[in-house]
N, C-alpha and C positions, 0 to 999 in steps of 0.2 A: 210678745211683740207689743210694741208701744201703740196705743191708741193715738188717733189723730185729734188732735188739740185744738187746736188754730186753723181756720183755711182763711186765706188773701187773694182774690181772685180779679181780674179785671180785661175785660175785651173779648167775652167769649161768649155769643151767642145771644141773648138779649142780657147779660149780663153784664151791664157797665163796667160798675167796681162794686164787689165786697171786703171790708176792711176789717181782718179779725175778725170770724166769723167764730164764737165758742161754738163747738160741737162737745157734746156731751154720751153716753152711754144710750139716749136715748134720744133722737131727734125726729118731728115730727112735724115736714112742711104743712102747712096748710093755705091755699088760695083760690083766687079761680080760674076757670078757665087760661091757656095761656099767659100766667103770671112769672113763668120760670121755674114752677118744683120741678117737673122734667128734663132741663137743660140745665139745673145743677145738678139732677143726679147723670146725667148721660157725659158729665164732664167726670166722672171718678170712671168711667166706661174709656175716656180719652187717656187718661194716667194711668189703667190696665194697661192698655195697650202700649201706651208711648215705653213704660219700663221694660215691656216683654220685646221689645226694642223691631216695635210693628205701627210705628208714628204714623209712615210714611203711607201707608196701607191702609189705616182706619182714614184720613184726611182723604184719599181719592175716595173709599168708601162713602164717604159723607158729604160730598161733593166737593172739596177742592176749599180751599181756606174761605173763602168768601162765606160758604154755607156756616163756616162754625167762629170767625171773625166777628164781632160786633158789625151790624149792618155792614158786612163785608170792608171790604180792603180798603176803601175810598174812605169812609168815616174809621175805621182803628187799624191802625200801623202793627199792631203785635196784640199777641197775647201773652199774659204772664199772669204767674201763680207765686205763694209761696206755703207749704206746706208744714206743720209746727207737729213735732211728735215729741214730746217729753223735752230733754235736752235737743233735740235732734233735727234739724229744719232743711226741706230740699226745696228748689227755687230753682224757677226758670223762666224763659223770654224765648217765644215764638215768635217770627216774621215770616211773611209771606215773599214768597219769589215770583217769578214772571212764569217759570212753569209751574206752576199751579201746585206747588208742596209746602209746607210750613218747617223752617228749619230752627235751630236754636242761634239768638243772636247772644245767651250766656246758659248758664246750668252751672249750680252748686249745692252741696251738701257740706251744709256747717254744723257741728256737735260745740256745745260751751267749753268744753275742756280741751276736745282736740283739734279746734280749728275746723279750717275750708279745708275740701277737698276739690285738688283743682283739676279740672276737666281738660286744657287744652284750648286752643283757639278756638272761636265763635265760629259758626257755619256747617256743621256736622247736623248730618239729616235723621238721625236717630241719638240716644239717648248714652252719651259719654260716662256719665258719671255712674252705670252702672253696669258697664263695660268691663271686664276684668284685668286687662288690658291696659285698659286709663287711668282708673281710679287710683287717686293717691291712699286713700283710705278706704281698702275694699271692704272692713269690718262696721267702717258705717256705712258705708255706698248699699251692703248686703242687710243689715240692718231691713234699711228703709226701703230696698226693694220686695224683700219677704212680706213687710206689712203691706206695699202696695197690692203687690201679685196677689195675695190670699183674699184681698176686698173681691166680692162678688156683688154684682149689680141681676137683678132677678124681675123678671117679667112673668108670670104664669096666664097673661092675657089669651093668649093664641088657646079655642078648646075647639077648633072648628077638625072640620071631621081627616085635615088634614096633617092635625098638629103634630108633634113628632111625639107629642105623652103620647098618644093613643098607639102610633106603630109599635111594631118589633124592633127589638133593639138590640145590639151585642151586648151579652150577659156579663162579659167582663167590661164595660163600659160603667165605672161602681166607684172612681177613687173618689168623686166629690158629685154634688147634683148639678146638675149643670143650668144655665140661663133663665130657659124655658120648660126647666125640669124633662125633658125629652128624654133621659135615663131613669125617670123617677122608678121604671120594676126593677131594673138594675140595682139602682141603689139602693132599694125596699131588699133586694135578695140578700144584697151583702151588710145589710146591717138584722137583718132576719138570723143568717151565720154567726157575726161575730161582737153584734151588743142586743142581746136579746131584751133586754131591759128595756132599752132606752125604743127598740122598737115594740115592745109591747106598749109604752106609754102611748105611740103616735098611732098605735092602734086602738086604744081606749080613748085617746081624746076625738080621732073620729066617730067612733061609735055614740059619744056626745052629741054629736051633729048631726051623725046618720043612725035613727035608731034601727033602721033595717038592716045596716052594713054590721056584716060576724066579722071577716078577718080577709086579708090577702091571701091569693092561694100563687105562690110565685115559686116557680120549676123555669126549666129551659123547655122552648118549646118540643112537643113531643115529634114533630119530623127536622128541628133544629136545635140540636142542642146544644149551638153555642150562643143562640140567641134565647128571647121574653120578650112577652107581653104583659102589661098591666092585666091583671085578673083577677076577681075577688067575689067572696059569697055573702049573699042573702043569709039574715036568721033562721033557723031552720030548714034550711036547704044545701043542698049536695051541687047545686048546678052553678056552674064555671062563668059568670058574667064578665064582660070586658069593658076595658074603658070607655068606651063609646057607647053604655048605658048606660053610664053616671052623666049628672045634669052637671052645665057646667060651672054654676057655683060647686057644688059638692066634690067636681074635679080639681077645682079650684083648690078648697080648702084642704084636699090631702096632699096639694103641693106644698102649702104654707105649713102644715103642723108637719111635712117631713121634714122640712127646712130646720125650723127653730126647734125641733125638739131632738135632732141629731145628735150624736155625746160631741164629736169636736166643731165645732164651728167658724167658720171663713173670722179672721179679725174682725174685718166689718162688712156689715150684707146692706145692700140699698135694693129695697122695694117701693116700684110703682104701684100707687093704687091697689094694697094688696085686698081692699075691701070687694071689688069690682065682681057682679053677682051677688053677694055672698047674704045669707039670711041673716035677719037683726039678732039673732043667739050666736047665728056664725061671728057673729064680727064681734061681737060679746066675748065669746072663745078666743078671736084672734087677739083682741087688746089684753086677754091674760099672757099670752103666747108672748106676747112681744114685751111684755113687761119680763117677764120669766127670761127670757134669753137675753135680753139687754144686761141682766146679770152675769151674763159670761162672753157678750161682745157688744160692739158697737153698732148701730141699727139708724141708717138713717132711712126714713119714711115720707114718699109723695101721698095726702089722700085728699079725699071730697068729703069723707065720711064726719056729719055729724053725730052718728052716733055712735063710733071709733074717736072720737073727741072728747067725747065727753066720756069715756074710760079711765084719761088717762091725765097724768097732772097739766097743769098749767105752764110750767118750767120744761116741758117735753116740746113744746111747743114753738115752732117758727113761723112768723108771719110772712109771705110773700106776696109782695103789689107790685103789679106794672106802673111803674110814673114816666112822661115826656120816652117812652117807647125801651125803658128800660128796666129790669128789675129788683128790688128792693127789697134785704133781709131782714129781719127786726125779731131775735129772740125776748120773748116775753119774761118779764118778772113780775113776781107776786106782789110785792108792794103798794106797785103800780095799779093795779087792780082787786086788792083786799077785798074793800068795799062792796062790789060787783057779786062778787064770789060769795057773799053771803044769800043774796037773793037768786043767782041765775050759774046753771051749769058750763061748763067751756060751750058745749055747742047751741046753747043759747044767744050765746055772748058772738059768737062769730058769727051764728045767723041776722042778731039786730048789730052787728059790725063795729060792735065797742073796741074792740082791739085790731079791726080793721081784717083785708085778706078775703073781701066778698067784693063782686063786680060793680065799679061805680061809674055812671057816667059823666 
């Protein structure tokens, strides 16, 4: 599947307009507080949805166009996007109705060689052009749906004693990790089974981090056996600990190295703040992780972390600033900053706000 090239973005959320946005194998927001790295990633969360043809469902969930509209309905009339994969580009135009839904006022799917693929008339409340049904060209329409559908957007914030990592879960609940990693024994069992390699690696690079931590001990549970729980031992001990005596950075970071160290990987994975907790060797560990899997998918990244900054190159790098209540993208180039880079590391550089992306008033 074709990696995402290009994004065009304009009227969504504090996001005015982005114009040609290069994404690359590795992208890396960085700004402050309320600048927009979060509502550009919650917008690949909106294109999950809108393809798996559940538009109309996330919009009520999110409160109703106004909430996800550029300062609502009154200042932006539509939202639109245009999305660039190789040859391959999908494009559309949201408007907002009087019952509180956002409909398409166009949608296409154009490839250089084989033309638009045309959808049908304007006002269809879910997603035409990858309809089976509609589509003139259901070999691109499928294309571009597979690479939408496979992006996973990931939160492992939630470690409170409710979170759904720490319950019991159905044991065949394993085809992929889900959101909030809430399957994470699940999908430790089944990659325990059938790529033993690759889970011994996410078992050795925790022990990295946790020198106490030997190994997951993951069965169905003994009075449910179609269900697990997270469970794992101490060095030198026999006794059955559960996730809710891991701290929750340490909980943290066995969602992150299960993530990127899996053998197949979602096209592209967007993580919030995956630094949040996490010790200054953890986060060390994480910007190998993430350099290491950028080599086999596309990775866009929200963080705060100066010192997940200063891991990783300069060209990884997107600046985001609030200006006149709007948000503002600006991929960095080395040229541009040579100079600098002799004397002072990236999270030097963004702390004294040479390249900007720190709070001004």
């Amino acid at each position: 599947m074709q990696p995402l090239k290009t994004l065009t973005l304009s009227g969504y959320k504090s996001i005015r307009s982005i114009e040609r946005l290069e994404l690359r194998p590795l992208n890396v927001l960085i700004g402050a507080n309320s600048a927009g790295k979060s509502n550009f990633i919650s917008f690949f969360k909106l294109l999950h949805e809108l393809i798996g043809g559940h538009l109309q469902l996330h919009v009520a969930q999110q409160g109703g166009p106004d909430a996800l509209l550029h300062f609502g309905r009154r200042a932006t009339s539509r939202l639109e996007a245009t999305l660039q994969f190789g040859q391959t580009s999908y494009s559309f135009e949201l408007t907002p109705t009087v019952d509180n839904r956002l409909i398409f006022a166009y949608e296409t799917s154009i490839h250089m060689t084989q033309g638009a693929a045309g959808t049908g008339p304007a006002g269809h409340a879910e997603s035409a052009t990858f309809s089976r049904s509609s589509s003139h060209h259901p070999m691109m329409a499928s294309q571009v749906s597979a690479a939408i559908q496979s992006w996973r957007v990931y939160h492992f914030h939630d470690t409170s004693e409710a979170a759904n990592v720490k319950r019991v879960g159905a044991i065949n609940d394993n085809l992929f990790l889900r959101a909030d990693a809430g399957n994470l024994a699940a999908f430790l069992y089944r990659l325990k089974t059938e790529s033993p390699a690759e889970y011994g690696r996410i078992r050795d690079c925790i022990r990295l981090v946790m020198p106490s931590f030997d190994d997951f001990l993951l069965r169905p549970s003994p009075l449910e056996p179609h269900s697990i729980a997270l469970e794992w031992r101490e060095q030198g001990s026999d006794y059955p600990f559960l996730a809710h005596h891991l701290s929750d950075g340490s909980l943290r970071f066995i969602c992150l190295a299960t993530l990127l160290l899996q053998p197949t990987l979602p096209s592209t994975v967007l993580i919030d703040e995956p630094e949040l907790g996490l010790h200054p060797y953890a986060i060390q560990m994480l910007a190998s992780l993430l350099r290491s899997a950028s080599t086999r998918t596309q990775l866009i990244i929200a963080t705060q972390s100066v010192l997940l900054i200063d891991q990783l190159e300069l060209e990884d790098l997107i600046v985001v600033e609030r200006s006149g209540g709007a948000s503002t993208f600006k991929r960095l180039q080395r040229a541009e900053f040579e100079h600098w880079l002799e004397d002072y590391s990236l999270g030097e550089m963004w702390t004294k706000n040479i390249f900007g992306g720190r709070p001004t008033r």
